[in-house]
N, C-alpha and C positions, 0 to 999 in steps of 0.2 A: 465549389469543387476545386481541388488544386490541380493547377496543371502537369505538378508529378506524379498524380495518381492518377489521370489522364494517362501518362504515357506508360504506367503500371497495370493499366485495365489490360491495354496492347499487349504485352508480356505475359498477364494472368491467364488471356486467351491461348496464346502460343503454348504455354505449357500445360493448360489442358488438352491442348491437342495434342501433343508431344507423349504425354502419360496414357493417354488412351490409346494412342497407337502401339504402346510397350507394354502396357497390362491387359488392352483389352477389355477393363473393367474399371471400377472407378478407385482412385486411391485413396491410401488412407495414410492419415497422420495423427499421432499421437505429440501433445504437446503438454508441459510439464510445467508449471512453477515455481522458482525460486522468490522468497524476499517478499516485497513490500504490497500495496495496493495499487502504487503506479504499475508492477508489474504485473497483477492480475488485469488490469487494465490494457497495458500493451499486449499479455496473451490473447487479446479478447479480440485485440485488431489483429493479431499475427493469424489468428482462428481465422476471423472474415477474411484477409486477403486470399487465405489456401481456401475458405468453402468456392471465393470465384474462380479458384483454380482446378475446381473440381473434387476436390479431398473432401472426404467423410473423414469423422474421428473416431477413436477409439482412445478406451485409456489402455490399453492392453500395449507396452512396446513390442511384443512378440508379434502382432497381428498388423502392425505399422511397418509402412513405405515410406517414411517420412517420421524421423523423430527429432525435435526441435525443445532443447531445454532455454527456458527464459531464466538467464542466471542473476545473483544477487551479490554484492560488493562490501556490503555493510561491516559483516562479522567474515572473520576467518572461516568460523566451522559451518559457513554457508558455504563458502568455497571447496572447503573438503569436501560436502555433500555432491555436490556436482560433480567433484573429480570423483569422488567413490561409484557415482552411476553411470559416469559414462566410460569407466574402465568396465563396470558389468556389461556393456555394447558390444564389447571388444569380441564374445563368442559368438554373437548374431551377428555381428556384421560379417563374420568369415563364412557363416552358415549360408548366408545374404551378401555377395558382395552389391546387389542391387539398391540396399538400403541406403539412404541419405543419412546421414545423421549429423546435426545442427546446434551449434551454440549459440546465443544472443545476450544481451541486457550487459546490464553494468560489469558485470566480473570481467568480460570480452571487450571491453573496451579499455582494460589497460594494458598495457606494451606488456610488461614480464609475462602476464596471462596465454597472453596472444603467442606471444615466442616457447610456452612451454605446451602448451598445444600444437605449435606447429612440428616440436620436434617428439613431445613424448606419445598424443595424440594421432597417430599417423590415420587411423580410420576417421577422423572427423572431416567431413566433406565440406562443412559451411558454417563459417564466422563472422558475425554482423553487428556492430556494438548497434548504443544507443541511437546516434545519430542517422541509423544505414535500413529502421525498419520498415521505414515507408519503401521501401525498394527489393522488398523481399520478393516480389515476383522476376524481379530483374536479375535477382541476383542467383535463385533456384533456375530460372533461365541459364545462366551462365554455365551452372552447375550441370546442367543435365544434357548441353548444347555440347559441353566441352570432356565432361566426364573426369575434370580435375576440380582440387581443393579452391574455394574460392572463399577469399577473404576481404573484409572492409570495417574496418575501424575508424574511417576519418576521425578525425578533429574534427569539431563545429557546435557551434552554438546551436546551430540546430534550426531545421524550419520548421514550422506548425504546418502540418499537412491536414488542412480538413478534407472530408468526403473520405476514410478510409471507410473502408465498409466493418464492422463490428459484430461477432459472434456472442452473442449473450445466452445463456441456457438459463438461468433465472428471472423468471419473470416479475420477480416482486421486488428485487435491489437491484439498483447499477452504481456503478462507478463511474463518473465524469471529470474527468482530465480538466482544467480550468486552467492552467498553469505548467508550464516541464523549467526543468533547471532551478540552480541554486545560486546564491552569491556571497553566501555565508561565512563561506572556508574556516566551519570550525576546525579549529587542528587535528580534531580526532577522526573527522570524519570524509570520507574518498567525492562523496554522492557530487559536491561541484567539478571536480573532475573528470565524473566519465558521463556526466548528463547536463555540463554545458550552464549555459548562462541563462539566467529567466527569464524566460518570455511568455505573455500571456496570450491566449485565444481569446477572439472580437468575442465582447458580450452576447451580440446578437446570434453567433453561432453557440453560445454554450446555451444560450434561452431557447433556440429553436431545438438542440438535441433533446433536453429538458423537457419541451412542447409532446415532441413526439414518443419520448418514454412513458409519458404519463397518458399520454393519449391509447397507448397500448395495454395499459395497466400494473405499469410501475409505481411501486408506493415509498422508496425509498431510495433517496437521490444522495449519494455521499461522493462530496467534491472533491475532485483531489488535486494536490500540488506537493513538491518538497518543502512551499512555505505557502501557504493560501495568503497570510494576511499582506505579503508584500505584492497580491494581485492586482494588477493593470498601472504598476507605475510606468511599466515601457508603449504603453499602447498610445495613439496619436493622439486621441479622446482619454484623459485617464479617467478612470474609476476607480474607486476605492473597493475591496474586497467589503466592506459594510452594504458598501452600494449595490453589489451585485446579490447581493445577500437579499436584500429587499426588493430590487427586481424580480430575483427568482421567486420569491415569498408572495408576490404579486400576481402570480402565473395561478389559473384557477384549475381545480384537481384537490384530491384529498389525497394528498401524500408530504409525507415529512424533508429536512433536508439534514444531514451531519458531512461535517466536512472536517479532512487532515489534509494535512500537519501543520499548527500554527507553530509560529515560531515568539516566545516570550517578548522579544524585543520589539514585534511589528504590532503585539497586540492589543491596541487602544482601547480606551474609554469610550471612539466612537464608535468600535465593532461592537461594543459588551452593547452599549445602549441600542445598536441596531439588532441584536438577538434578541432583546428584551421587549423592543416593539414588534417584531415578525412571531407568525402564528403558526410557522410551520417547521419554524428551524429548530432543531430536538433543544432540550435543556441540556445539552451533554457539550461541555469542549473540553479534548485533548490536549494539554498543555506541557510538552518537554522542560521539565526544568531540569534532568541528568543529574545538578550536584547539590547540597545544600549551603555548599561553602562561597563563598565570592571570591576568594583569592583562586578555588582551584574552576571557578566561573570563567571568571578573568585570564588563566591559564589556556580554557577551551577557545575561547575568542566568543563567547557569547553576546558581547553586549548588556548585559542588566548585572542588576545584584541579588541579593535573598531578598533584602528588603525589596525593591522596589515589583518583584516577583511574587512575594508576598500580599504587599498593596494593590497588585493585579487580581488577585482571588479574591480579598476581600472586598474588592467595589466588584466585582460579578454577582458575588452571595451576595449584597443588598441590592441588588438591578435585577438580576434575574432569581426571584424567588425558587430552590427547588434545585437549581444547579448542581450538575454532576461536574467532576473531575476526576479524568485521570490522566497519568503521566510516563514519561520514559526514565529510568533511572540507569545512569550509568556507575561502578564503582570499580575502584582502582585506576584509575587516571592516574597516566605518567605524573610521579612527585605528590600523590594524595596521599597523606597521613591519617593514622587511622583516627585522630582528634578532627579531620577535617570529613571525612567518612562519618564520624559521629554526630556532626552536622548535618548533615543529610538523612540519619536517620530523627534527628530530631523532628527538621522541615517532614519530614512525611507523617512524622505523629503530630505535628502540628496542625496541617493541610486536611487529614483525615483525606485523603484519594480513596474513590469507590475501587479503582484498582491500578495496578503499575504493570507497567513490562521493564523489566531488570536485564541488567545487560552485565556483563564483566568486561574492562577496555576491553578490545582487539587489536592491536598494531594492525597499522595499515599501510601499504608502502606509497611513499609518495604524499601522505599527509606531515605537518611539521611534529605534531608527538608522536611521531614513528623517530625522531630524533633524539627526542628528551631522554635524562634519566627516568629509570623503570624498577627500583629498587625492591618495593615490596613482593614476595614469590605470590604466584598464581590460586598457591592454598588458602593463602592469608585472604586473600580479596574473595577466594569460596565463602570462608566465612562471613567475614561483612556481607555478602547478597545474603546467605541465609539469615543472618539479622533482620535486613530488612523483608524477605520473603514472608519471615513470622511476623516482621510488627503488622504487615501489610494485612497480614491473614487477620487479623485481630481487629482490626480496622474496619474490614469489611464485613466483618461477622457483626461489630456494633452497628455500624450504619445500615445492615439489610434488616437487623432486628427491629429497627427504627421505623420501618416502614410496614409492619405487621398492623394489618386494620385498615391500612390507607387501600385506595384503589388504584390503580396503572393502567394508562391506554397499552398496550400492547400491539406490537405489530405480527402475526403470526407465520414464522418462518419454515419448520415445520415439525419431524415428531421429535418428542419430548427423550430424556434417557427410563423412563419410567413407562411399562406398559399403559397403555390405553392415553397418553399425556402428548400434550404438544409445547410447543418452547417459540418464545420470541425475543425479542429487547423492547425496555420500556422506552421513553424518548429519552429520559437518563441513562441509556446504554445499557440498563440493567438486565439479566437475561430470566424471563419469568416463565415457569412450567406450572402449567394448571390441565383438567382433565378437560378433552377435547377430541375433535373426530377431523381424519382431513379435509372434510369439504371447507375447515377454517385458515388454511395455507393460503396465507397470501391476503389477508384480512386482519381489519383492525377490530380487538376486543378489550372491555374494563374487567381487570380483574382484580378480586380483592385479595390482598394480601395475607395468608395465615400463618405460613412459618417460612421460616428464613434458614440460609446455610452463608457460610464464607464466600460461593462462587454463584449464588443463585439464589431466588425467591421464589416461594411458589403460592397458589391460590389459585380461587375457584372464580370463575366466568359470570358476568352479572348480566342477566338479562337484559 
């Protein structure tokens, strides 16, 4: 247990005293998502600190005392998002002026953000970047003791706070933090600057959380970091991210492991061959490669090439039989030409990915291709994603037809889009609907494969 959530428990108590004395009843908060898995992750501790503060949820903001958006930094039109919802606040808080209303995560923790809230924002009560979440009871303290705007942004690399208490409503997957921060500073991208420097959490805390999810009846454990494979190089004892891979894999339970976001450059030969001996770690790895070109690679500050990116896939497909991939692609990068864009669609007909998430750059301020020239117009680079949207589409239609006959363990998450059907992912990530009843949520089933589509496979359940 850390000694700031120690002195957060103190604070949690206070302002449930404080809210029961003002409502009389128990409050409630409604809290929201933007962005990544880290940030369903940190919703999930924002969730536990407010259950010890007494707060029930709802997703209803109408029916919330407390409304807290966990925001996202990545892309521009995540940020619009946010700005667009919590101008819709603007008539219920006046209805309410009792209401809290709360911003946090990555968008909030950079300066222009923070100063255009403070001035166009006037009903926003509470601002807390990344580095300020362990202290959310302290800081709604502040808030509710003083009955003004309270804000915290620090700087900082950040502590690892263990013992936050952690609200999960699915019982069948979690997400496990393993890692916060980046050191990457690709040029495109903001995530080292408002989430700080990597530092890993002790083994033995990430294996004891692991212990106790699975002892509950978790069956799917997905690790998370900004970069997994560069896991425990700061720690007193290092470990290698292979290593902890095989410790967890050692832990007894029948439940799988997938983990994001490797980074191309940290991903060795000894992690492939440590997925290849572990019996629990899904056949599925996420691997960002953004562009196909190495000059406009080189440009991002990645580190590798095509080739040597290439050579990364192909000693996985003969180490680990059955491997899935898929990827981030990014297109239109400050100075990318569309012969260099053509590239990238080649690498993906190449690679054959089970599937991609596509991006179009975003300027970022504060990253260094927020400086570069920007030449090609915004329509141009629509085009290229639809390029690759359809080769992508074409790709995945052959490789699910591939699989017609074969059987899949399935994990079953729950109903299917098809009446009387239920839907999971295979340990390839793949999402399989076959006919099934709910008593099978949250259990593992083989099912044989009959026909396929572009986004999914489907088949029948084998006794």
């Amino acid at each position: 247990m850390s000694p700031l959530w120690d002195l957060q428990k103190t604070y949690a108590d206070r302002v449930k005293a404080m809210l029961h004395d003002r409502l009389g009843r128990a409050p409630r908060a409604c809290v929201r998502t933007f962005g990544c898995q880290q940030n369903e992750a940190d919703s999930q501790r924002i969730e536990g600190m407010l259950s010890q503060m007494g707060y029930s949820f709802t997703g209803n903001p109408e029916e919330a005392d407390l409304i807290i958006f966990n925001t996202c930094a990545v892309r521009e039109n995540a940020e619009d998002r946010v700005f667009g919802n919590v101008g819709e606040l603007k008539r219920q808080k006046e209805k309410n002026p009792e209401l809290i209303i709360g911003l946090c995560g990555c968008m909030v923790q950079q300066p222009h953000i923070t100063k255009r809230i403070q001035k166009s924002f006037p009903y926003v009560d509470l601002v807390f970047g990344t580095h300020a979440l362990a202290s959310l009871p302290e800081l709604l303290f502040q808030k509710l003791q003083s009955r003004r705007r309270v804000f915290d942004i620090h700087e900082s690399d950040g502590e690892i706070v263990e013992g936050l208490p952690v609200r999960r409503v699915d019982g069948v997957k979690a997400w496990v933090p393993i890692m916060y921060g980046c050191n990457n500073f690709c040029t495109y991208c903001i995530v080292p600057y408002v989430r700080g420097r990597e530092r890993s959490r002790e083994p033995e805390a990430i294996l004891e959380e692991i212990k106790q999810l699975t002892a509950n009846g978790v069956k799917e454990i997905t690790l998370l970091g900004q970069n997994v494979n560069s896991y425990g190089k700061n720690l007193e004892r290092p470990l290698s991210f292979a290593g902890l891979l095989e410790q967890i894999d050692a832990l007894p339970g029948d439940f799988r492991i997938r983990f994001m976001t490797s980074h191309p450059k940290d991903c060795t030969r000894e992690l492939i061959d440590a997925i290849a001996r572990c019996q629990k770690v899904c056949r599925h790895i996420h691997l960002p490669v953004q562009s196909g070109s190495s000059r406009v690679l080189s440009a991002m500050n990645r580190h590798y090439t095509r080739e040597q990116y290439v050579d990364l896939i192909r000693y996985a497909r003969e180490k680990i039989p059955g491997v899935s991939f898929t990827s981030d692609i990014l297109v239109g990068f400050p100075g990318e030409t569309y012969e260099e864009f053509l590239e990238t669609l080649s690498l993906v007909q190449e690679i054959e990915y089970d599937s991609l998430f596509t991006f179009i750059y975003s300027k970022r301020e504060g990253t260094r291709a927020a400086q570069m020239e920007d030449p090609v117009p915004y329509a141009e680079k629509s085009a290229w994603l639809r390029q690759i949207i359809a080769a992508q589409e074409d790709i995945a239609s052959r490789r699910h037809e591939a699989l017609v006959g074969e059987t899949l363990r399935v994990l079953v998450e729950g109903a299917g889009k098809h009446p009387g059907t239920v839907q999971g992912r295979s340990d390839q990530n793949i999402i399989v609907e076959f006919p099934g009843e709910e008593s099978l949520f949250g259990s593992f089933a083989n099912v044989k494969i009959e026909r396929a589509a572009n986004w999914a496979v489907f088949g029948t359940r084998e006794e």
